[in-house]
C-alpha positions as CSV (number, residue, x, y, z in Angstrom):
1,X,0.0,0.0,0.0
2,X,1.8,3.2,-1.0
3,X,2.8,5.4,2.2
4,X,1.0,7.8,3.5
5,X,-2.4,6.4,1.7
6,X,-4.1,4.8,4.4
7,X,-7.0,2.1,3.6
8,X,-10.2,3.4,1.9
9,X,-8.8,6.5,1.5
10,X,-9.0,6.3,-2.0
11,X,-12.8,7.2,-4.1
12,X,-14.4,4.2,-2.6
13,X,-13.5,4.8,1.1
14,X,-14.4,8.7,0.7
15,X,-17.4,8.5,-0.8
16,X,-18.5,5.6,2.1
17,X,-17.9,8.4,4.4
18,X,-19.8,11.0,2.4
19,X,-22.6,8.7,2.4
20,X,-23.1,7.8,6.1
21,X,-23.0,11.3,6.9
22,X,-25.9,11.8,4.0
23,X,-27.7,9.4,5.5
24,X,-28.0,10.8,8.9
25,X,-30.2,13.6,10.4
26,X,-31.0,15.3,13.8
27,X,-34.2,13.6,15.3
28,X,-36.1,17.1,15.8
29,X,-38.2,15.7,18.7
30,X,-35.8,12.9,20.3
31,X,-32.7,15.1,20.2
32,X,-29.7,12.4,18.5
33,X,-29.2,11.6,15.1
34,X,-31.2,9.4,13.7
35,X,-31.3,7.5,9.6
36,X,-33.0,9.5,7.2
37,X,-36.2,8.6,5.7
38,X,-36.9,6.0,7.8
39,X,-39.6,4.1,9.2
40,X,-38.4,5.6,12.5
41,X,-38.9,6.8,16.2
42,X,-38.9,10.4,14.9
43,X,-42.2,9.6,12.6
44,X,-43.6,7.7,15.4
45,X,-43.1,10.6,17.5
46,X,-45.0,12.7,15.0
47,X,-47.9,10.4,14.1
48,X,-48.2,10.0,18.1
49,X,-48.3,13.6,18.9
50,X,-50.8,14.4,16.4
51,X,-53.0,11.9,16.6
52,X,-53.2,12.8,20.7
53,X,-53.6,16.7,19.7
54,X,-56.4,15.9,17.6
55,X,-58.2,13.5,19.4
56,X,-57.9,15.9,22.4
57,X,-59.3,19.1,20.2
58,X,-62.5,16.6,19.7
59,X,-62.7,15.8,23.2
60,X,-62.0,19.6,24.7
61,X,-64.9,20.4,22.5
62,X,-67.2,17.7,23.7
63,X,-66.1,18.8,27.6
64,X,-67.2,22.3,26.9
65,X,-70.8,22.9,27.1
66,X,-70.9,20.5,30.1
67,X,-68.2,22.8,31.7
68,X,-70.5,25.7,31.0
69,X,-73.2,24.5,32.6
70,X,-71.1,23.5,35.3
71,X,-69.6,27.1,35.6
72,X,-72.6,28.5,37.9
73,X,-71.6,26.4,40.9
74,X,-67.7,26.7,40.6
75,X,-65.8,29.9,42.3
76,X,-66.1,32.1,39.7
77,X,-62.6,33.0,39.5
78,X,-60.6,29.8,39.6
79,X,-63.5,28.0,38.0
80,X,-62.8,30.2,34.7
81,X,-59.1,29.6,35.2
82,X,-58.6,25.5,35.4
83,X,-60.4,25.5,32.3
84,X,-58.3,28.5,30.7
85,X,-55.3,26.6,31.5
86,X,-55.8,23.4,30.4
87,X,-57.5,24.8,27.1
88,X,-54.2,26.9,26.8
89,X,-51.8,24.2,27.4
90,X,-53.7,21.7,25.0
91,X,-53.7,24.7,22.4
92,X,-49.2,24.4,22.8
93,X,-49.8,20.8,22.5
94,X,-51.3,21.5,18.7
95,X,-48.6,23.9,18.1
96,X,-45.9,21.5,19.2
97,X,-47.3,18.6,17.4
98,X,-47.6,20.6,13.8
99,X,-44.0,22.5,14.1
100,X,-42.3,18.9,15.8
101,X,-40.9,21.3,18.6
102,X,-41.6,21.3,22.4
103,X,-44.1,18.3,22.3
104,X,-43.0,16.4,25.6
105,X,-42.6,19.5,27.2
106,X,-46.3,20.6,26.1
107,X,-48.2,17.1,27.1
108,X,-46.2,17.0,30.2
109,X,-47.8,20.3,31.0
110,X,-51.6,19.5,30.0
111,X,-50.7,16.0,32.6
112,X,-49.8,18.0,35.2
113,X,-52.3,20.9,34.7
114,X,-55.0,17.8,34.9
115,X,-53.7,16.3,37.9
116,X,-53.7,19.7,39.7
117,X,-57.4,20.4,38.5
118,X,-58.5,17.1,39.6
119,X,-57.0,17.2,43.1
120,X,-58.1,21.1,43.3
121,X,-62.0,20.4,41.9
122,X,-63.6,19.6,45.6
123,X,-61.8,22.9,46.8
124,X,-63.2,25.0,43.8
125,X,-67.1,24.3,44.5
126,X,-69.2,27.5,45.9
127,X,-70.9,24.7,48.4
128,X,-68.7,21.5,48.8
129,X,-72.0,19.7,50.3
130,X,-73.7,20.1,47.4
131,X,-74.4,17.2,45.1
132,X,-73.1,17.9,41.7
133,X,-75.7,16.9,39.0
134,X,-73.8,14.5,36.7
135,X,-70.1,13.6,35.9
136,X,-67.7,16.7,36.2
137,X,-66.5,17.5,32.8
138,X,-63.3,16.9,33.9
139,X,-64.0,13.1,33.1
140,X,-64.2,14.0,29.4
141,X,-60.7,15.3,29.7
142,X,-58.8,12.2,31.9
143,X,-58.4,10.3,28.2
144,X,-56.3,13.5,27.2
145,X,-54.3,13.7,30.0
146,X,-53.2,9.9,30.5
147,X,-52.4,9.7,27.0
148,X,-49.9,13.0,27.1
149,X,-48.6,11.8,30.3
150,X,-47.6,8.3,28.0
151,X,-46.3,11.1,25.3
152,X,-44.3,13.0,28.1
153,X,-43.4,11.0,30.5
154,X,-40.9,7.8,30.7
155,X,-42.9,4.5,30.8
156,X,-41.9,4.1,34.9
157,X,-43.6,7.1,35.6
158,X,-46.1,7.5,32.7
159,X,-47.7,3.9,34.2
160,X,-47.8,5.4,37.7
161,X,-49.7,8.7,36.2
162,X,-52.1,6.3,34.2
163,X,-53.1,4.5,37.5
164,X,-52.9,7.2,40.3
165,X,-55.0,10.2,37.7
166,X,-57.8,7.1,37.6
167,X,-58.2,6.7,41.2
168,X,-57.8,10.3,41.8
169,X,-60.9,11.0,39.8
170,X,-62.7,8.2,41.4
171,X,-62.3,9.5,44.9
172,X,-63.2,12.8,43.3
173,X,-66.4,11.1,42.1
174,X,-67.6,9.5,45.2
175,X,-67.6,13.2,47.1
176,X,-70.6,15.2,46.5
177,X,-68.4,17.7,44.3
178,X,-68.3,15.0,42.0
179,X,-71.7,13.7,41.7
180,X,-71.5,11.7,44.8
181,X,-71.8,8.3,42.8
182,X,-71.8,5.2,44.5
183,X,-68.8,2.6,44.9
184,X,-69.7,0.3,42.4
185,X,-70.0,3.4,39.9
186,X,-66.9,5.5,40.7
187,X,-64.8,2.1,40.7
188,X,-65.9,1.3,36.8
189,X,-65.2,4.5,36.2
190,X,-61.6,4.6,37.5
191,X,-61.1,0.9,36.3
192,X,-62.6,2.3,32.4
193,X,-60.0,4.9,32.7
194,X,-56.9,2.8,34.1
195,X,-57.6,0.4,31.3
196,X,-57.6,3.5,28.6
197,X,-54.9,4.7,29.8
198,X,-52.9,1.4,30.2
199,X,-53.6,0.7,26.3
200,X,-52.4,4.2,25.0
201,X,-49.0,3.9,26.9
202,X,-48.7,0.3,25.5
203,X,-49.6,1.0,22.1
204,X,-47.4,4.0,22.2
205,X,-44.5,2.2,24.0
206,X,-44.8,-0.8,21.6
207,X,-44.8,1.7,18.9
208,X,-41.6,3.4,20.3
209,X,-39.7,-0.1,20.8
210,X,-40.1,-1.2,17.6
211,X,-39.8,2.1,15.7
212,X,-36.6,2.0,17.7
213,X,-35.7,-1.7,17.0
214,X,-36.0,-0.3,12.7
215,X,-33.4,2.4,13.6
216,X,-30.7,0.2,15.3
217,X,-31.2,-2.2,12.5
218,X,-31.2,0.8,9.3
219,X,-28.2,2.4,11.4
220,X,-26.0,-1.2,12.0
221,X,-26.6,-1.7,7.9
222,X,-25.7,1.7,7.3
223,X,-22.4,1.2,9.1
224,X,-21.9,-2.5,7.8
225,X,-22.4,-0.9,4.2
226,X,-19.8,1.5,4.9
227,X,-17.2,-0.9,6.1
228,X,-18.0,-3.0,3.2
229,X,-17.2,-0.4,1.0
230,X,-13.8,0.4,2.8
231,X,-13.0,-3.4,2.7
232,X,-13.4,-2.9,-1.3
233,X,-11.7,-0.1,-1.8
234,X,-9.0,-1.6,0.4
235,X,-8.8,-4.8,-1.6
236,X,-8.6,-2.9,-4.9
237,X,-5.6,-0.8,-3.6
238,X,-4.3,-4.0,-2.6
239,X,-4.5,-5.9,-6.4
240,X,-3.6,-2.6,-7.8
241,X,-0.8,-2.7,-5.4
242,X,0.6,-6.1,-5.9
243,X,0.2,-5.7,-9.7
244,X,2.2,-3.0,-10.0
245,X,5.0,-4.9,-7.4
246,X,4.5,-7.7,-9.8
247,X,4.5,-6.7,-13.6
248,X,6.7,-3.4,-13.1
249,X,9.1,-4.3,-10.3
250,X,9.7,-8.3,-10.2
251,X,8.9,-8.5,-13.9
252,X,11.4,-6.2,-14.3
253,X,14.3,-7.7,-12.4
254,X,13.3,-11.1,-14.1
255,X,13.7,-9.4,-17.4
256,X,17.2,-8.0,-16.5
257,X,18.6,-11.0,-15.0
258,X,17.2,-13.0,-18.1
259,X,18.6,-10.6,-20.7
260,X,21.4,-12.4,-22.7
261,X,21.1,-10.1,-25.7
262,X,20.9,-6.1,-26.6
263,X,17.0,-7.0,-27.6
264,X,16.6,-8.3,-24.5
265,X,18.6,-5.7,-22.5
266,X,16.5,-3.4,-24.1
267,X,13.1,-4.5,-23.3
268,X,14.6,-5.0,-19.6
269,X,15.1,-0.8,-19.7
270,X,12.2,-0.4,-21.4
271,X,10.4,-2.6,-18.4
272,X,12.1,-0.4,-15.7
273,X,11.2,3.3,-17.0
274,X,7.7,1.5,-17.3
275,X,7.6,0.7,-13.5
276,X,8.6,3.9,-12.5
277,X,6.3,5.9,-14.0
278,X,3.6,3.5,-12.7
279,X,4.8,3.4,-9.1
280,X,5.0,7.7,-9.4
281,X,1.7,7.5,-11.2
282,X,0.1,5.0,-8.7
283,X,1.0,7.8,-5.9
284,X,-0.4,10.6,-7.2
285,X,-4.0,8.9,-8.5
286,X,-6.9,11.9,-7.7
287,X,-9.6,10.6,-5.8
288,X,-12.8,10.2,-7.5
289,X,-11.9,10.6,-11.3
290,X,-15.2,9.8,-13.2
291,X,-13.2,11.0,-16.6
292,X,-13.3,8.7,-19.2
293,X,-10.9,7.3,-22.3
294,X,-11.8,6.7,-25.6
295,X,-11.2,3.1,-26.6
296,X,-9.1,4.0,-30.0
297,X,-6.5,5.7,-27.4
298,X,-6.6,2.3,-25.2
299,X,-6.0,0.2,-28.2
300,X,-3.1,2.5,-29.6
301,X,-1.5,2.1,-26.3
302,X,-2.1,-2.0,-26.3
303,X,-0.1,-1.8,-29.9
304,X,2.4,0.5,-28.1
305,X,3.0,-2.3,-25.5
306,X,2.8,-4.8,-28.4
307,X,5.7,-3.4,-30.5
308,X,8.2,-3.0,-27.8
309,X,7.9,-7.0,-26.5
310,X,11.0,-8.9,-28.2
311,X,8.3,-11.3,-29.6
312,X,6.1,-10.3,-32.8
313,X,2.1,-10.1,-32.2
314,X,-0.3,-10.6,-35.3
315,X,-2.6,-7.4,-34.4
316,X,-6.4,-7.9,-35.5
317,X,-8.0,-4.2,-34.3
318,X,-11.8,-3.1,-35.2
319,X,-12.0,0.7,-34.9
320,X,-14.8,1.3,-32.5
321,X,-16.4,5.1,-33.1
322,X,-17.9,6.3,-29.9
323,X,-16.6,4.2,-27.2
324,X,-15.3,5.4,-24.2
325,X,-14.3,3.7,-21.1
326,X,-13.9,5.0,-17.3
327,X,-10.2,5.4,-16.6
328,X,-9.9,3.0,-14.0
329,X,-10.8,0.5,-16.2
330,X,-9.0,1.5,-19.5
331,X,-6.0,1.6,-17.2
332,X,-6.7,-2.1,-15.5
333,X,-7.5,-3.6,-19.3
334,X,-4.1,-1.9,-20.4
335,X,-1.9,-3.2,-17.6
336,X,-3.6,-6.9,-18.2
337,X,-3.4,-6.7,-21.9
338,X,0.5,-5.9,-21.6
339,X,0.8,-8.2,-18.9
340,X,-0.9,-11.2,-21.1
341,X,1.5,-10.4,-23.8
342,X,5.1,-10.3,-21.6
343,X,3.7,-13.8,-20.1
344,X,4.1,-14.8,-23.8
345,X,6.6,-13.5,-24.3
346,X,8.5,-15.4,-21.2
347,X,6.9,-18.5,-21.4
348,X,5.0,-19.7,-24.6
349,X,8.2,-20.7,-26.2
350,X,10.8,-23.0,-26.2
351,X,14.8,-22.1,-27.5
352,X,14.4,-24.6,-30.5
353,X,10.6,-23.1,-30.5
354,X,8.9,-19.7,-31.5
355,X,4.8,-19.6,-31.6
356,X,2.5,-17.8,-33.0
357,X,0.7,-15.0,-31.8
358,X,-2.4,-13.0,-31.8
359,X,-3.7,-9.9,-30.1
360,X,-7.4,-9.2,-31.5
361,X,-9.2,-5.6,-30.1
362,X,-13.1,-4.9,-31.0
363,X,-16.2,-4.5,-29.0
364,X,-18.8,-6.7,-27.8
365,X,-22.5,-6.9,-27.6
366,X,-22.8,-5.0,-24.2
367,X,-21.4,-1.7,-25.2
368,X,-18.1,-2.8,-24.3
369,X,-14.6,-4.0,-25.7
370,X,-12.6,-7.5,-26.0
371,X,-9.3,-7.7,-26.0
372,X,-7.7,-11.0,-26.8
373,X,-4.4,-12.4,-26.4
374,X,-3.6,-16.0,-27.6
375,X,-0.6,-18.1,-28.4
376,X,0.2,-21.7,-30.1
377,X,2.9,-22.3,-27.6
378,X,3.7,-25.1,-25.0
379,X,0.7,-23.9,-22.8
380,X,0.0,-24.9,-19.0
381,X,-2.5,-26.2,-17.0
382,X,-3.9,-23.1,-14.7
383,X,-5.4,-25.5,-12.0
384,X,-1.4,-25.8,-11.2
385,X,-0.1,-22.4,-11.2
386,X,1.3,-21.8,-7.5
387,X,-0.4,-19.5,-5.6
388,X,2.3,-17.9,-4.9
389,X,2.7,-17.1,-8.9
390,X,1.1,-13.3,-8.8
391,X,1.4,-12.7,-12.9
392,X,-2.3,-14.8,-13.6
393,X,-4.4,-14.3,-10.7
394,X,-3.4,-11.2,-9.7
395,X,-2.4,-8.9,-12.5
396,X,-4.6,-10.2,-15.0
397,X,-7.7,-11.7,-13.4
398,X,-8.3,-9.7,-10.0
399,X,-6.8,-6.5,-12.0
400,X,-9.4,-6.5,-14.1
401,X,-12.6,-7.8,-11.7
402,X,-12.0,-4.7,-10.1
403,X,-12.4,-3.0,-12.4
404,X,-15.7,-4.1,-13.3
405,X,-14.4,-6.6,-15.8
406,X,-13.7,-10.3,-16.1
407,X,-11.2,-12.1,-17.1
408,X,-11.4,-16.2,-19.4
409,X,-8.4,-18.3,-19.8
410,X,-8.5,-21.4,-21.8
411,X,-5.0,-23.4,-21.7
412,X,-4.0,-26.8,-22.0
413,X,-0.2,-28.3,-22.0
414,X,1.1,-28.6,-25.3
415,X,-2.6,-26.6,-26.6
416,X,-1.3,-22.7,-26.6
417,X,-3.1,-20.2,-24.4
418,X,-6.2,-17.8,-25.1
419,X,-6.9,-14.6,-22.8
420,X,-10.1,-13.0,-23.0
421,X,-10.5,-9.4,-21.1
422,X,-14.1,-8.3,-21.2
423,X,-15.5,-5.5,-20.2
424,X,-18.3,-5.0,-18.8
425,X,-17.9,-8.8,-17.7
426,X,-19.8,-11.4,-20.2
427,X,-23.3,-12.6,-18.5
428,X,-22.8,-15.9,-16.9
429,X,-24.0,-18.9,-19.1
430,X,-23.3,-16.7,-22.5
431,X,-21.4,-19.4,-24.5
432,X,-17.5,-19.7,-24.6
C-alpha cells in the first residue's frame, strides 16, 4: 500500500464516508441523530403527537358545554381559570405537534395541569355539600391527560400517572363535588380509565420499541455498508498494489537477469522506466476521477506495449467510433493486456521453438470491448499455477474484476493459451 495512503482512502472509502453522513439527520423531537427517511422513532413521535392533539381538540370540545353548565356552581374566578389553562396548554400541544418542537414539554404540561385540577376540583365548589348533578366535565378530559402523560413522561412514571389520575378522579367522584356516585360506579369508572390509559401507553410504547428496533437495525446496515465499501476499496488498492509490485518491479528484475542479448537488454530498460512511472503515477491517482478514455487511445497504447515486447504479435484491431471507457478500467485492461503479452513472451516458447501470436481488439454486444491475447505455444495447466505465482491471478484476473471486468483463460499443456478481457464482464451462461 503506498505510504502515507491509508485504507479506503482512495474514491471508494471517501465516498463511504460521504454517504453515512448523507444518510443521517438530527431527530427534531428525540434530540440524537437518527437514519434518514426512515420508518423511525422520529415519525412515530410525530404520528403520536398528532393523533393525541387531535383527538384531544374533539374531546376539549365535547367537555365544553358541560363545563359551562357546570360554571354557575364553581368559584367564579378559579372555576374560569382550570379551564383556561388546560385549554391553553392543550392549544401548545397542537402547536408543538404541527411545528415537531416542544411536544414532551407541552403534554407534560396538560398532565400536570389535569392532575392539579382534579386534586383542586372539591376545593373549587361554591358549596362543597352540594351534590353535583352529573359527571364533572373533567372526566371528558382524563383520556387526554393519561395519554400525554404516555407522550411525556418515561414508561416508569407514565404507568404510575395512568393509574394514580384514575383513582384520583374516582375518589373525586364519590364526594358530592363530584356527583357523589356510589362505589360500584366511581370504581368502573376509574377501572374504564386505568384500562384506557394502560392501552395508550402500550400501544405508544410498543410503537416506540419497535420504531426504535427499525433504527438500530437501518443504522447497523448503514455502518456494515460503509465498512464493506472500505474493505473494497482496500482490496482494490491491494490488487492494484501487488500488480504494479508484480509486472513493473519483479517483472522487471526477471527481465534483467534474463537478458542475454541487446533486444533483451533493451526490453529489460524499457520494463524499468515502465515501473517507475507506474509506481509515481500509482501515488499521485486523484480521488474520485469519473473522466473517461476513448477506446481508440486504449487500443493504440495495447499496440504500443505490443511493438516493444522482443516477440512479434499478429494485431487484428476493429475501430470502435464512440466508445469510451472510465479510466480506472482502460487503465486495468491496459496493464492486463501488456501483462498477457510479456507472459508470452516469457513462457509460450521454447529455445528450438517460437509460436505464433495473436492480439485481437473490438467490441462486444454490451457496449463494451474484448481484448484477446492468444498463443500456439507449449501452454499450461492453470489448475497448477502456484499461488504464490502473482502474474495470472493477480495482475490479470483480480486486476481486471476490479475494475468491473472479467477475465477467461483457456489453456492446456502442449494446446497454446487464449486470454479473453471483457469489459463489462460477459453474462454468466453466454457461450465460450
Amino acid at each position: 500500500m503506498p505510504a502515507g495512503k491509508p485504507a479506503g482512502s482512495g474514491p471508494l472509502g471517501s465516498t463511504a464516508a460521504h454517504s453515512d453522513a448523507e444518510l443521517l439527520d438530527s431527530d427534531p423531537i428525540v434530540g440524537p441523530k437518527q437514519p434518514r427517511n426512515p420508518i423511525s422513532r422520529t415519525r412515530i413521535e410525530v404520528v403520536a403527537s398528532r393523533s393525541v392533539a387531535g383527538v384531544g381538540v374533539v374531546f376539549a370540545l365535547q367537555a365544553m358545554p358541560i363545563m359551562l353548565a357546570q360554571a354557575p356552581v364553581r368559584v367564579p374566578v378559579m372555576g374560569l381559570l382550570a379551564p383556561l389553562l388546560l385549554g391553553l396548554s392543550l392549544a401548545a400541544v397542537v402547536v408543538a405537534a404541527v411545528t415537531k418542537v416542544g411536544v414532551r414539554a407541552s403534554a407534560g404540561t396538560v398532565a400536570m395541569l389535569y392532575l392539579a385540577a382534579l386534586l383542586a376540583w372539591p376545593m373549587l365548589m361554591r358549596d362543597p355539600a352540594a351534590v353535583l348533578d352529573g359527571k364533572p366535565w373533567l372526566w371528558y378530559m382524563c383520556t387526554i391527560a393519561t395519554a400525554c402523560a404516555a407522550l411525556a413522561f418515561p414508561v416508569f412514571w407514565a404507568v404510575i400517572y395512568t393509574v394514580v389520575v384514575p383513582i384520583v378522579y374516582g375518589v373525586v367522584r364519590s364526594t358530592p363535588s363530584g356527583g357523589d356516585a356510589d362505589v360500584l360506579l366511581s370504581s368502573l369508572d376509574t377501572v374504564y380509565a386505568i384500562i384506557l390509559g394502560q392501552v395508550i401507553l402500550i400501544i405508544i410504547f410498543m410503537l416506540r420499541q419497535t420504531a426504535l428496533a427499525v433504527d438500530n437495525a437501518q443504522t447497523n446496515a448503514l455502518h456494515q455498508y460503509g465498512n464493506a465499501v472500505r474493505q473494497h476499496a482496500t482490496e482494490v488498492e491491494r490488487v492494484q498494489v501487488d500488480s504494479i509490485v508484480h509486472d513493473s518491479v519483479l517483472a522487471t528484475f526477471l527481465a534483467a537477469a534474463a537478458a542475454g542479448s541487446p533486444k533483451a537488454a533493451e526490453l529489460a530498460s524499457g520494463m524499468a522506466s515502465d515501473a517507475l512511472t507506474r509506481l509515481n503515477d500509482a501515488a499521485i491517482v486523484p480521488a474520485g476521477d469519473d473522466s473517461t478514455v476513448a477506446f481508440s487511445e486504449l487500443s493504440a497504447q495495447i499496440r504500443a506495449a505490443a511493438d516493444r515486447l522482443p516477440v512479434p504479435f499478429t494485431v487484428d484491431e476493429c475501430e470502435i467510433d464512440g466508445l469510451r471507457l472510465p479510466v480506472h478500467a482502460s487503465e486495468a485492461i491496459l496493464a492486463a493486456s501488456v501483462q498477457a503479452m510479456v507472459n508470452s513472451a516469457q513462457h509460450a516458447g521454447t529455445p528450438s521453438f517460437e509460436p505464433d501470436r495473436a492480439l485481437t481488439m473490438s467490441g462486444n454486444a454490451r457496449g463494451g470491448c474484448t481484448i484477446t491475447i492468444a498463443d500456439t505455444g507449449v501452454g499450461f495447466d492453470p489448475e497448477l499455477v502456484p499461488a504464490e505465482r502473482l502474474g495470472l491471478r493477480i495482475s490479470i484476473q483480480d486486476r481486471v474484476a476490479s475494475a468491473g471486468g472479467s477475465v477467461r483463460v483457456r489453456a492446456g499443456v502442449g494446446r497454446g493459451t487464449t486470454i479473453t478481457i471483457e469489459w463489462p464482464p460477459a453474462q454468466k451462461g453466454r457461450p465460450e
